[in-house]
PLY file of the C-alpha trace (Angstrom):
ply
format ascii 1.0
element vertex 615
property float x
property float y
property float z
element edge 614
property int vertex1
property int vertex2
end_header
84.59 112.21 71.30
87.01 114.70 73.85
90.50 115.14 72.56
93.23 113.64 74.71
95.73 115.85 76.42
98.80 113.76 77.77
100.70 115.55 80.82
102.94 118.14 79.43
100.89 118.19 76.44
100.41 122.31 74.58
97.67 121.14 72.01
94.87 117.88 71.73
96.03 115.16 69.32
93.64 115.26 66.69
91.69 112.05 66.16
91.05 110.35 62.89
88.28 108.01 61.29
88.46 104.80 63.74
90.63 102.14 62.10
88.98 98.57 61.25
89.70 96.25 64.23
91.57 92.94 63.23
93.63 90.50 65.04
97.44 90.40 64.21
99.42 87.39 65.56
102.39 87.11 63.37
99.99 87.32 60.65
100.44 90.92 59.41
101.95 91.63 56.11
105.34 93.77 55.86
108.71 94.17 54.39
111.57 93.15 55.16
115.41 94.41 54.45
118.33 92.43 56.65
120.85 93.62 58.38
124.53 94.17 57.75
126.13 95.27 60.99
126.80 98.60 62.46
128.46 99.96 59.28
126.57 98.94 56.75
122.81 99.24 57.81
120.30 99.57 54.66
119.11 103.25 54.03
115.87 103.84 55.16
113.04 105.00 52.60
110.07 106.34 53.11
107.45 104.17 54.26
104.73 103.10 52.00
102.31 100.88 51.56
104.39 98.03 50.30
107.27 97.94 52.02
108.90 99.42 55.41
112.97 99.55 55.27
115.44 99.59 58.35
115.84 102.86 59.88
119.00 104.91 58.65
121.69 105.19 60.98
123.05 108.95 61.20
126.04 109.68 62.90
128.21 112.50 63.78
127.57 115.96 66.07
124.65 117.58 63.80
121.38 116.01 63.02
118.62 117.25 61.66
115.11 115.76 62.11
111.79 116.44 60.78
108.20 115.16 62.07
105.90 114.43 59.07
102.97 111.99 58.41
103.85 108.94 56.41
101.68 105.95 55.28
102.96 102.86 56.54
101.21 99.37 55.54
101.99 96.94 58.53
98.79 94.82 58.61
97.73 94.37 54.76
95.65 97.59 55.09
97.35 101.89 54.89
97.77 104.05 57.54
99.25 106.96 58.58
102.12 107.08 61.01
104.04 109.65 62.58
107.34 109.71 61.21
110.67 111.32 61.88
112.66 111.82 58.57
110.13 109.64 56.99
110.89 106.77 58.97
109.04 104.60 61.52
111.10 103.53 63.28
112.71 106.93 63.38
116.80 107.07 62.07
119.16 105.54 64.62
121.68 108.37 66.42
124.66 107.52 66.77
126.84 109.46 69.19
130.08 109.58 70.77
130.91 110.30 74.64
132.24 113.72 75.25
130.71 115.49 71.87
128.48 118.09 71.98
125.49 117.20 69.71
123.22 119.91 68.04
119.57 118.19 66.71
117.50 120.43 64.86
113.80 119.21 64.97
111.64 120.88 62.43
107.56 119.88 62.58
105.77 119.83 59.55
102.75 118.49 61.27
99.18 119.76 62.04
100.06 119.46 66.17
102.26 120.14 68.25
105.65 117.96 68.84
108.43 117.25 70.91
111.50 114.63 71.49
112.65 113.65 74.64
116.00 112.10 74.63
114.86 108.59 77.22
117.96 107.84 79.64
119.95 110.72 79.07
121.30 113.33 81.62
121.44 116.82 80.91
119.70 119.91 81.40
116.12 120.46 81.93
115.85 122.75 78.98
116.75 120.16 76.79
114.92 117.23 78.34
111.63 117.53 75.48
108.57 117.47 78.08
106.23 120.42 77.20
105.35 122.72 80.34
107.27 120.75 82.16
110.67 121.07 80.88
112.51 124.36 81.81
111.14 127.30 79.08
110.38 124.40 76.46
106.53 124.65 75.15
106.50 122.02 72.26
107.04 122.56 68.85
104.65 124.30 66.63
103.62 123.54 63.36
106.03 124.85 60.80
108.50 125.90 63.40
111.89 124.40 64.37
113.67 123.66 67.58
117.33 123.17 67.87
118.72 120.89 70.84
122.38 120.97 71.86
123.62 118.90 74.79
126.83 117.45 75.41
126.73 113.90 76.12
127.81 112.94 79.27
127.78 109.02 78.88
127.05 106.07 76.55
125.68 103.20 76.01
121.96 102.01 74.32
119.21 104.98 74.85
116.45 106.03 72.76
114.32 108.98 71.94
110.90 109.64 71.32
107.52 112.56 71.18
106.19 113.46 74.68
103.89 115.20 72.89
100.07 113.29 72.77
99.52 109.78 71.33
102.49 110.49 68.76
104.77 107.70 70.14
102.30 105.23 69.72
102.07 106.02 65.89
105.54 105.84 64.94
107.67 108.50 66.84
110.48 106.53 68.50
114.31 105.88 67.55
117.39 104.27 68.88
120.31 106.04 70.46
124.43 104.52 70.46
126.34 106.36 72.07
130.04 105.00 71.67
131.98 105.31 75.03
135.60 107.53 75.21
137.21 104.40 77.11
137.31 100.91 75.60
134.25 98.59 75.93
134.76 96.59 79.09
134.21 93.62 76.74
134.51 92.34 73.45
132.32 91.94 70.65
132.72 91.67 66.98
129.68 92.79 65.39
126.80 94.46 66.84
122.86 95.18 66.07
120.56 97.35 67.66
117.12 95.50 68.19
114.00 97.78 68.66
110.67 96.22 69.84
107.59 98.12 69.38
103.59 97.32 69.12
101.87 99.10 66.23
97.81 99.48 66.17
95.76 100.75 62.84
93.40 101.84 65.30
94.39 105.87 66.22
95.38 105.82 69.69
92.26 108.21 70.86
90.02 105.14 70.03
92.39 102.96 71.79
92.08 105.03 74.93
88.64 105.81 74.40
87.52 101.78 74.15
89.86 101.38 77.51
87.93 103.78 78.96
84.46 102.66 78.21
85.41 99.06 79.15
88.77 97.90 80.38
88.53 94.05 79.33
87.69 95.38 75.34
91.13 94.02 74.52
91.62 90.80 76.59
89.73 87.93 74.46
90.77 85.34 77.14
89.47 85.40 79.58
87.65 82.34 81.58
84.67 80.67 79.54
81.70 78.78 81.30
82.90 76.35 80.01
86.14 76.25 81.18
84.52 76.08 84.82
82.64 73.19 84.25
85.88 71.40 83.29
87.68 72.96 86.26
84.60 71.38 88.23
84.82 67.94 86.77
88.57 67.48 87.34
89.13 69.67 91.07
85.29 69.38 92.30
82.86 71.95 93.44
84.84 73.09 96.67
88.52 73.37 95.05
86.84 75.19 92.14
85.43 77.66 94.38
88.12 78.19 96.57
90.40 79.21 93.56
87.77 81.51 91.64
85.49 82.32 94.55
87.81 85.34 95.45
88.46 86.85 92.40
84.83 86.90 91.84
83.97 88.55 95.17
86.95 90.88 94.04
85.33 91.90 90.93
89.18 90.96 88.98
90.49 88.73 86.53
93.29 86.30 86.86
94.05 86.48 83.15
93.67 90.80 82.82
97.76 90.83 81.83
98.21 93.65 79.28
95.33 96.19 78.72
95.81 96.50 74.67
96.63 93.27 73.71
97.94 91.57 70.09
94.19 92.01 68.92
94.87 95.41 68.16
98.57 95.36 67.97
101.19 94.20 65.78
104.23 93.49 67.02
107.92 94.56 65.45
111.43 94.28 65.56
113.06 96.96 64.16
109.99 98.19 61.93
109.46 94.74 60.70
106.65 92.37 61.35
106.24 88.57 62.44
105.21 87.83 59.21
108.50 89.50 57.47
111.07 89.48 60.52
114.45 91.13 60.78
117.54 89.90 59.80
120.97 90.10 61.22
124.27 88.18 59.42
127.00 86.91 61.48
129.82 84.55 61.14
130.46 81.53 63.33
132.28 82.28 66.31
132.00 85.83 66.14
130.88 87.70 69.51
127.51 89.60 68.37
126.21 92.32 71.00
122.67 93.28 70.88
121.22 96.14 71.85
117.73 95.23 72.87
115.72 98.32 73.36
111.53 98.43 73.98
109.74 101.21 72.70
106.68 99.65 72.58
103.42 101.82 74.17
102.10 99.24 76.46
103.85 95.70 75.33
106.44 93.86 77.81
108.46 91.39 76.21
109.74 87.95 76.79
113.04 87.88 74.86
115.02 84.11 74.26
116.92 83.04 71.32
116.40 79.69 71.38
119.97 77.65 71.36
121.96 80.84 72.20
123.00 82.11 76.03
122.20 85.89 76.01
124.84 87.11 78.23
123.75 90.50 79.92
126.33 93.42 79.97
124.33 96.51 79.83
121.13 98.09 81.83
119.57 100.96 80.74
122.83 102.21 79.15
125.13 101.27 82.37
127.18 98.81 82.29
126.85 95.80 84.94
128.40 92.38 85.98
128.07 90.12 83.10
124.65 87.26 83.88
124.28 84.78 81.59
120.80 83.46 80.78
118.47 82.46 78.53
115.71 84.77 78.85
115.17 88.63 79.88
111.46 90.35 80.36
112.20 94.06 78.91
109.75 96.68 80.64
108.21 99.09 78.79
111.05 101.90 77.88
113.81 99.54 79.74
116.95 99.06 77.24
118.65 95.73 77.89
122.34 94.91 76.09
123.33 90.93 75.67
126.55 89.12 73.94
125.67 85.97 71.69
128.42 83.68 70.63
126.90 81.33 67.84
129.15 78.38 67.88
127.22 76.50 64.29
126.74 77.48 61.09
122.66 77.78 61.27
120.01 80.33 62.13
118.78 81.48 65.25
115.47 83.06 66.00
115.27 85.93 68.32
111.48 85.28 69.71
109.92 88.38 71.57
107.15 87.13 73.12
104.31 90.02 74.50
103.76 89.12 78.35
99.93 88.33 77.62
101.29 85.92 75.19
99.17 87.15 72.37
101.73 87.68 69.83
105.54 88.30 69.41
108.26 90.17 67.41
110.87 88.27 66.12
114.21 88.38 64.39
116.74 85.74 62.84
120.39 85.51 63.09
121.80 83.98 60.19
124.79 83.15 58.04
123.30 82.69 55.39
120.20 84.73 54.17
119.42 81.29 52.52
119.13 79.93 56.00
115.90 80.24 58.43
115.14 79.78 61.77
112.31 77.86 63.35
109.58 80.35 65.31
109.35 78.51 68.79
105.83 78.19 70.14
104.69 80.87 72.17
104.21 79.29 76.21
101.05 79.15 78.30
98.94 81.65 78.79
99.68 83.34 82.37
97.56 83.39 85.16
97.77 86.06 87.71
98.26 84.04 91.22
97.20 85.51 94.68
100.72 86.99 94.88
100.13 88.88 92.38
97.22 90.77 94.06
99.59 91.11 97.32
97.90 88.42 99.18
99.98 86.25 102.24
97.71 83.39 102.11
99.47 81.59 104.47
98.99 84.50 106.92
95.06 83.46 105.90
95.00 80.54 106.27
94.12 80.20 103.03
90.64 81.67 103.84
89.29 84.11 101.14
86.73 85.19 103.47
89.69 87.68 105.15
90.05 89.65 101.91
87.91 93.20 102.96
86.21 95.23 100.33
86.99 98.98 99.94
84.17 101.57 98.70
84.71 100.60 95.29
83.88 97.25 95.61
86.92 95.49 95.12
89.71 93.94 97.59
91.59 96.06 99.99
94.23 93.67 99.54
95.02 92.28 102.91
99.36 91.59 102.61
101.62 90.30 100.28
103.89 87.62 100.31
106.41 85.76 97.67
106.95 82.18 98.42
110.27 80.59 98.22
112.28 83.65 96.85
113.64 80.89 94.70
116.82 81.63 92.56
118.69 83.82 95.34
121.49 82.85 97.30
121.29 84.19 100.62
124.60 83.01 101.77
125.93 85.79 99.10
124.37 88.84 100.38
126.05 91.59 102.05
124.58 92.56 105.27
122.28 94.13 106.44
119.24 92.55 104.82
117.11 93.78 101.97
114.76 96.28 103.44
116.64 97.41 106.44
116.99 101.33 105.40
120.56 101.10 104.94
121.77 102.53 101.38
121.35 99.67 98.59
118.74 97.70 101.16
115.56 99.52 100.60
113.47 101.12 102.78
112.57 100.16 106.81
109.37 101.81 106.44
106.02 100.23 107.15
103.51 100.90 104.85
100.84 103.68 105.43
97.75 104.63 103.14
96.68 107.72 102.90
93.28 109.62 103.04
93.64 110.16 99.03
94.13 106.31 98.50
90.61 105.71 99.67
87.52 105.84 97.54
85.93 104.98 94.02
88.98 105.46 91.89
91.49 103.42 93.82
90.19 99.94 93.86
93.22 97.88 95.70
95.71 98.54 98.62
98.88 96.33 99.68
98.98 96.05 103.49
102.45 94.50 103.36
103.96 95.04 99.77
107.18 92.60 99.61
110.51 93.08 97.50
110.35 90.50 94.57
113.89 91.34 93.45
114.40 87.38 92.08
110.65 86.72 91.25
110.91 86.72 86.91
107.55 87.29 87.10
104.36 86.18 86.09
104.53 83.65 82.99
108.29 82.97 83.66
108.04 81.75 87.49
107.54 77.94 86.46
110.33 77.98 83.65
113.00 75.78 83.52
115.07 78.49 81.53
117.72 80.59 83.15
115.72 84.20 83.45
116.99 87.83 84.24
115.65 89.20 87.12
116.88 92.85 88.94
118.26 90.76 91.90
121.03 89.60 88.87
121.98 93.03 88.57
124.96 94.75 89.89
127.13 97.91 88.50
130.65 96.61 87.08
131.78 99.82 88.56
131.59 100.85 92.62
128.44 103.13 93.56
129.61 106.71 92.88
127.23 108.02 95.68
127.67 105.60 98.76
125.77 108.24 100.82
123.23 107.16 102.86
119.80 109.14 102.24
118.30 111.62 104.20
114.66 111.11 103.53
112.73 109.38 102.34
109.19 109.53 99.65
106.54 106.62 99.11
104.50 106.39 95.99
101.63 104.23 96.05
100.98 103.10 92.25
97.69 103.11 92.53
93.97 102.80 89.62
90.80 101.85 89.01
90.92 99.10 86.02
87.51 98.55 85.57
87.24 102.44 85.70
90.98 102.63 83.91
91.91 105.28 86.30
95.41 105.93 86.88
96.75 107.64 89.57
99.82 107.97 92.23
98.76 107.49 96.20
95.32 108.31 94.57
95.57 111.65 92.79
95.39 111.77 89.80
98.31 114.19 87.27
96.29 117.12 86.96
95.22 117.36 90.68
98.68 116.62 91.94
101.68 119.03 93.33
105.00 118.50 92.25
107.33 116.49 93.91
110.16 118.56 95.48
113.57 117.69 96.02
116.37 119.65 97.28
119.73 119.97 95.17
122.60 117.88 96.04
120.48 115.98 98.43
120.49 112.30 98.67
116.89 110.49 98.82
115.04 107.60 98.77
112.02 106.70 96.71
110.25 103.92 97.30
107.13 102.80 94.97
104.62 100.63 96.13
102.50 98.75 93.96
99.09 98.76 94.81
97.64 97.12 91.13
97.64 94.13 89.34
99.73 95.26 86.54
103.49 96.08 86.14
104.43 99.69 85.86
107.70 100.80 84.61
108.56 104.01 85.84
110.69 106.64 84.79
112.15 109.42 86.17
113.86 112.38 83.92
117.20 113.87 84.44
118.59 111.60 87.44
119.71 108.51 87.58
117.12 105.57 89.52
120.19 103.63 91.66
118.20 100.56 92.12
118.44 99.14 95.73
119.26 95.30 95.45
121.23 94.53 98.56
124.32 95.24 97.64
125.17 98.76 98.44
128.88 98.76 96.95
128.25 98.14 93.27
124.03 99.54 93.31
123.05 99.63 89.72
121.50 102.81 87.78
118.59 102.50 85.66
116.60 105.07 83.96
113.33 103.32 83.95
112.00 100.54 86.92
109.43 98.30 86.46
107.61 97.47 90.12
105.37 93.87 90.23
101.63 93.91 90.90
101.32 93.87 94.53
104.90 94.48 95.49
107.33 97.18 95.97
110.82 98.49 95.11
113.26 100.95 96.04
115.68 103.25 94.91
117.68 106.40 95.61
118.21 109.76 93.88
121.17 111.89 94.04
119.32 115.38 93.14
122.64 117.14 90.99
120.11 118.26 88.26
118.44 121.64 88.50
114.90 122.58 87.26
112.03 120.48 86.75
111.77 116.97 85.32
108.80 114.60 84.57
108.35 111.44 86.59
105.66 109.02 85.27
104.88 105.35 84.12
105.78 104.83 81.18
102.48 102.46 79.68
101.42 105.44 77.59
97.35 105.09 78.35
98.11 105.03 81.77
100.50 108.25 81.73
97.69 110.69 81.82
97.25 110.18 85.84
100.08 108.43 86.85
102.47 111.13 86.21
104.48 113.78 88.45
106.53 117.02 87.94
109.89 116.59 90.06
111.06 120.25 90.97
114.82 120.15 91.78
115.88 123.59 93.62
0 1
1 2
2 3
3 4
4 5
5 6
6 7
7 8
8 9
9 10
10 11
11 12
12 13
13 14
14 15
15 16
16 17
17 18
18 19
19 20
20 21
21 22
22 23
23 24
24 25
25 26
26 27
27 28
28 29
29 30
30 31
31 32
32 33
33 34
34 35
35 36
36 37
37 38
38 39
39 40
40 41
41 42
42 43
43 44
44 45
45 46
46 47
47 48
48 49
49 50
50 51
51 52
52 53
53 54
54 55
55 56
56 57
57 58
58 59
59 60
60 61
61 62
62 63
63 64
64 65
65 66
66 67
67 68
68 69
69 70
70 71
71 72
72 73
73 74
74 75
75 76
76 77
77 78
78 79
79 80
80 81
81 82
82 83
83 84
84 85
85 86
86 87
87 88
88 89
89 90
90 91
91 92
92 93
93 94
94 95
95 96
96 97
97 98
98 99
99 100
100 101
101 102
102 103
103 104
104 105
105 106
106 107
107 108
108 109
109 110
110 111
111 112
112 113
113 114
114 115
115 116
116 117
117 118
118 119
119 120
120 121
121 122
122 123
123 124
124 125
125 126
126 127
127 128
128 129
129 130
130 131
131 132
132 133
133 134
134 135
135 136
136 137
137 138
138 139
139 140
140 141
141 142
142 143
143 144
144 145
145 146
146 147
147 148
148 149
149 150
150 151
151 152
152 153
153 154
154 155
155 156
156 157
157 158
158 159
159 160
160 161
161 162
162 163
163 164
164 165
165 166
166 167
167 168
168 169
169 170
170 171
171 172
172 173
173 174
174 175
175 176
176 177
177 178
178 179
179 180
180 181
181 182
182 183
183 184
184 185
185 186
186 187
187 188
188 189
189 190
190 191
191 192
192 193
193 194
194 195
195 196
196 197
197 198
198 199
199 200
200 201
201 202
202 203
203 204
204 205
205 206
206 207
207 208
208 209
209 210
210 211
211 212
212 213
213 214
214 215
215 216
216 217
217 218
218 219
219 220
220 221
221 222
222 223
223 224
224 225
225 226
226 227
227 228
228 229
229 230
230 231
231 232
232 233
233 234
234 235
235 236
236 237
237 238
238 239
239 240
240 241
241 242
242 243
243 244
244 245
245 246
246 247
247 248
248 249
249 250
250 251
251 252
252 253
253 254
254 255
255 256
256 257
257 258
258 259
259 260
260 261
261 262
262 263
263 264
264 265
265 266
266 267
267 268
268 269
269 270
270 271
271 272
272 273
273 274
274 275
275 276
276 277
277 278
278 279
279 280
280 281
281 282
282 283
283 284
284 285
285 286
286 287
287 288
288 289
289 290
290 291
291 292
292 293
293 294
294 295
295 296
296 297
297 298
298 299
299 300
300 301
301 302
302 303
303 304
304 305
305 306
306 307
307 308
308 309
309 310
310 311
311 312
312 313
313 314
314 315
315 316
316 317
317 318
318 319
319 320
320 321
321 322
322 323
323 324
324 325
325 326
326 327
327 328
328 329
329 330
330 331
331 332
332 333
333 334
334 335
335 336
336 337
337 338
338 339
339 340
340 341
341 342
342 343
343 344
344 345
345 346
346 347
347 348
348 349
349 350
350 351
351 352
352 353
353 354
354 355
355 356
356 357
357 358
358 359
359 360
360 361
361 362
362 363
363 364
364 365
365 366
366 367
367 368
368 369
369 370
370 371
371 372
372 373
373 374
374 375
375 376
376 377
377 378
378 379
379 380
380 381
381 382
382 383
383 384
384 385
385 386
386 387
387 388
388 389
389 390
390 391
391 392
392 393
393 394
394 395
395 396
396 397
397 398
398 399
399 400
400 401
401 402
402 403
403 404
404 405
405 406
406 407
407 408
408 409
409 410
410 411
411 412
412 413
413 414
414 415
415 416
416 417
417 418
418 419
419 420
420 421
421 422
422 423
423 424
424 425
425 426
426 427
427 428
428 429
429 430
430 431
431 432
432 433
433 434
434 435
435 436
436 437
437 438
438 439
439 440
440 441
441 442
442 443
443 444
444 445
445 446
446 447
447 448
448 449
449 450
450 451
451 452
452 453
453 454
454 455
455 456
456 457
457 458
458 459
459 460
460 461
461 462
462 463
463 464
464 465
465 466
466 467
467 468
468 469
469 470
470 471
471 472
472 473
473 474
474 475
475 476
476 477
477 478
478 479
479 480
480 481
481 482
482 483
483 484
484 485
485 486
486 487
487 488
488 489
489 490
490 491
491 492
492 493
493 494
494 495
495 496
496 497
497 498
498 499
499 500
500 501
501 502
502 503
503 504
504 505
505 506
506 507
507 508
508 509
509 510
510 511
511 512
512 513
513 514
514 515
515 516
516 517
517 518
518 519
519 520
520 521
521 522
522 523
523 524
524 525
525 526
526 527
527 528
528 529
529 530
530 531
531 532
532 533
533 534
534 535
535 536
536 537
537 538
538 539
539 540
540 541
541 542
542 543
543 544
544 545
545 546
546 547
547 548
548 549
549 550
550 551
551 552
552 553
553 554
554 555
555 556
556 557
557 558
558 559
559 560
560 561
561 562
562 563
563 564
564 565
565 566
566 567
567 568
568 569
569 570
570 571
571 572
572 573
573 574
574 575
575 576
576 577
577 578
578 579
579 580
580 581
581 582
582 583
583 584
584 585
585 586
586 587
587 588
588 589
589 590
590 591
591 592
592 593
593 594
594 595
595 596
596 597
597 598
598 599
599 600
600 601
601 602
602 603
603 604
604 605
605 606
606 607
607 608
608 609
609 610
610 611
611 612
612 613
613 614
């Protein structure tokens, strides 16, 4: 077996003896330890084998952090984790707007480490992405590296290793960073709410299984006989007209997540479905929640069943208040909602994974005598013909149109969203979304280039659409109220109204059955940086051209999200695009040096990954 070497990475992540594969559902055993609030969190303890406390909260301007291994026991069986201060999740940081913060990070591991500091803007040198970061190599074992920054803004972040597989096994924290001004609205209590996915298998194995055979995760997908059951009920020619394609396509309508709950356990703040987390509160009381998903590879469904979840915060920024009863959090995405329980009774906060096999959950009580029912988890999703960037009305509705490129699979012949339901048209400023102007998206027709063609890109969107208002797959049928980006606008006015001078299209692009990642079809380690002039303002514009979402983060610069409203465009620090459609957003380049651009699912980071050169 090779050793993996992530993108920015100075030494191979050693593997380990591969774990013992079991299936964890909300059946994993765990501790548990409630919480009190933002000034009386539990002290964390070292992990062990019995039980797993909350994460410490440390506050103030110095910090100092050390990387060690730690046995953690989330599943009923010991492992070793990557901890930061012996703690998995790692110690929340809290910080306050304007203070200059010094972090000294001492390894005490066999490898090589690092911490990148997710959301946050400030200088290249202190960014934590070895080789790629301005003079920073990694830390060395036995060797200590002091960051000092001054923060420049606040709100919900969180930090993490870019160094190997180390994320995955436990590196990962929350940031709060309390804002100079007053909160633009009012809460009286407040939690921070970390969802993560945690495997006993080591993460080389993980990769290595993906790599050997993409499906080794998914355990449902179609049976035989399911199809004769689809044949009784639609007949022969219905049944083939719905599976006939994705057969001739070589795909799956149910391949959702690539490491699914078979492997993983999922958490909320360290704690399992079988032991939740726990957060008091006292009726009436605003209670602001800081949702924040550091899982590897999991999206999450997020509802609290009884409660309206009313947004105020993306990525750190605040934005128009939405209320709703349901957000999907993207992989790295930080989300921050206001609950008002009205009753004297429990409330379950149910994090659902997006392939629907398993969830994280939590309980608002109070009373610690009093539980909360654990909803039902929906219907398994079904990837439609959408969702491959199909128009099949521009078809006809004949599968026959879809062309084959040299690997075999569909080339992907348009894209279309029906209905565009939840929008209100009447409401948008003008010009239209994708009409070039700033906060509309790009005018640009799609082009493929000779690197998108071959054996390790396997699908290309002709016509990629924006599917701003589409919640996605699994959510597009619900009758609850659901987040979606076209809810989003900044409370405060754009600060750069500039219209951009050029313009740069990525083209998400892989090979699942190969799981090959890769952006417009080259691959990290073949690539050249992406080069951006300073003070200039630009446009990227990512086009989907897989089955999977991608949330996509870019280092150092804020992501101003193009909705269709240019006057209030939100920022965001990481952007999830839909399979088979596109998105837009622009860059003001104010920060010198070189930054790393790159999805954030963590198996898929080895080839879809850039270095951004600001000069």
């Amino acid at each position: 077996m090779s050793n993996i070497i992530l993108p920015g990475m100075q030494r191979p992540f050693e593997p380990e003896s591969q774990a013992r594969r079991r299936f964890v559902k909300g059946v994993a055993a765990g501790g548990a330890l409630m919480g009190l609030g933002v000034n009386a969190f539990a002290s964390s303890s070292k992990p062990s084998a019995s039980t797993l406390a909350e994460p410490a909260v440390l506050s103030g301007t110095l910090f100092n952090l050390t990387y060690g291994y730690s046995k953690v026991n989330f599943t009923g069986k010991q492992r070793t984790a990557t901890a930061i201060n012996g703690s998995v999740p790692a110690p929340t940081l809290r910080w306050k707007e304007g203070d200059t913060v010094t972090l000294n990070v001492t390894n005490n591991m066999a490898d090589d480490t690092s911490i990148h500091w997710h959301g946050l803007i400030l200088p290249s040198s202190q960014d934590g992405v070895p080789n790629i970061s301005d003079g920073f190599k990694g830390i060395k074992p036995g060797e200590t590296f002091k960051y000092q920054f001054k923060v420049e803004q606040n709100g919900t972040y969180w930090y993490h290793s870019h160094s190997g597989f180390q994320e995955q096994t436990g590196a990962y924290g929350a940031i709060v960073i309390e804002p100079k001004e007053p909160y633009p609205y009012a809460f009286d209590r407040e939690y921070v709410v970390q969802l993560s996915d945690w495997s006993d298998e080591h993460p080389n194995d993980i990769y290595h299984k993906l790599k050997k055979l993409s499906s080794y995760y998914n355990f449902k997908e179609r049976t035989v006989g399911e199809a004769f059951d689809e044949v009784r009920t639609d007949g022969w020619d219905k049944f083939w007209q719905k599976r006939g394609m994705w057969n001739r396509a070589r795909m799956s309508d149910r391949d959702i997540s690539d490491v699914t709950g078979y492997t993983y356990t999922f958490l909320m703040n360290g704690q399992t479905p079988a032991a939740g987390w726990t957060g008091l509160f006292k009726k009436g009381e605003k209670v602001l929640l800081r949702f924040i998903n550091a899982a590897a590879m999991t999206f999450f469904d997020v509802r609290i069943p009884g409660l309206k979840m009313t947004v105020v915060a993306a990525d750190g920024q605040y934005i128009q208040p939405v209320t709703v009863d349901e957000f999907r959090i993207g992989v790295a995405e930080t989300f921050d909602v206001i609950v008002e329980p009205s009753t004297e009774q429990a409330y379950s906060i149910f994090s659902q994974a997006i392939d629907r096999t398993g969830y994280a959950r939590g309980t608002l009580t109070p009373d610690l005598a009093m539980t909360s029912e654990v909803p039902a988890m929906d219907a398994d999703p079904l990837l439609a013909h959408r969702d491959m960037g199909m128009d099949m009305s521009a078809m006809g509705g004949d599968h026959s149109k879809m062309k084959m490129n040299a690997a075999g699979s569909s080339g992907m012949q348009g894209m279309g969203h029906a209905g565009m339901k939840g929008m209100d048209h009447s409401k948008m400023a003008k010009p239209k979304i994708g009409s070039g102007k700033a906060g509309f998206g790009t005018s640009q027709k799609v082009v493929h280039v000779e690197s998108e063609f071959g054996p390790h890109v396997d699908m290309r969107a002709e016509a990629p659409q924006y599917l701003l208002d589409d919640p996605g797959i699994g959510l597009r049928n619900s009758t609850r109220r659901i987040f979606t980006y076209a809810d989003l606008r900044n409370l405060y006015k754009t600060p750069d109204p500039r219209e951009p001078t050029r313009e740069i299209n990525l083209h998400l692009t892989g090979n699942m059955s190969r799981y090959m990642w890769s952006i417009n079809g080259i691959k990290f380690a073949d690539a050249e940086p992406i080069r951006l002039k300073f003070g200039e303002r630009m446009r990227m514009n990512l086009l989907n051209d897989t089955m999977m979402n991608h949330p996509i983060h870019l280092h150092g610069m804020w992501s101003d999200l193009e909705t269709g409203d240019a006057e209030y465009i939100p920022r965001k620090h990481t952007v999830v695009v839909q399979p088979g459609a596109k998105i837009s957003f622009l860059v003001t380049a104010d920060a010198m040096g070189g930054w790393a651009y790159h999805c954030h699912l963590l198996y898929h980071m080895l080839g879809m990954f850039r270095k951004v050169e600001v000069v």
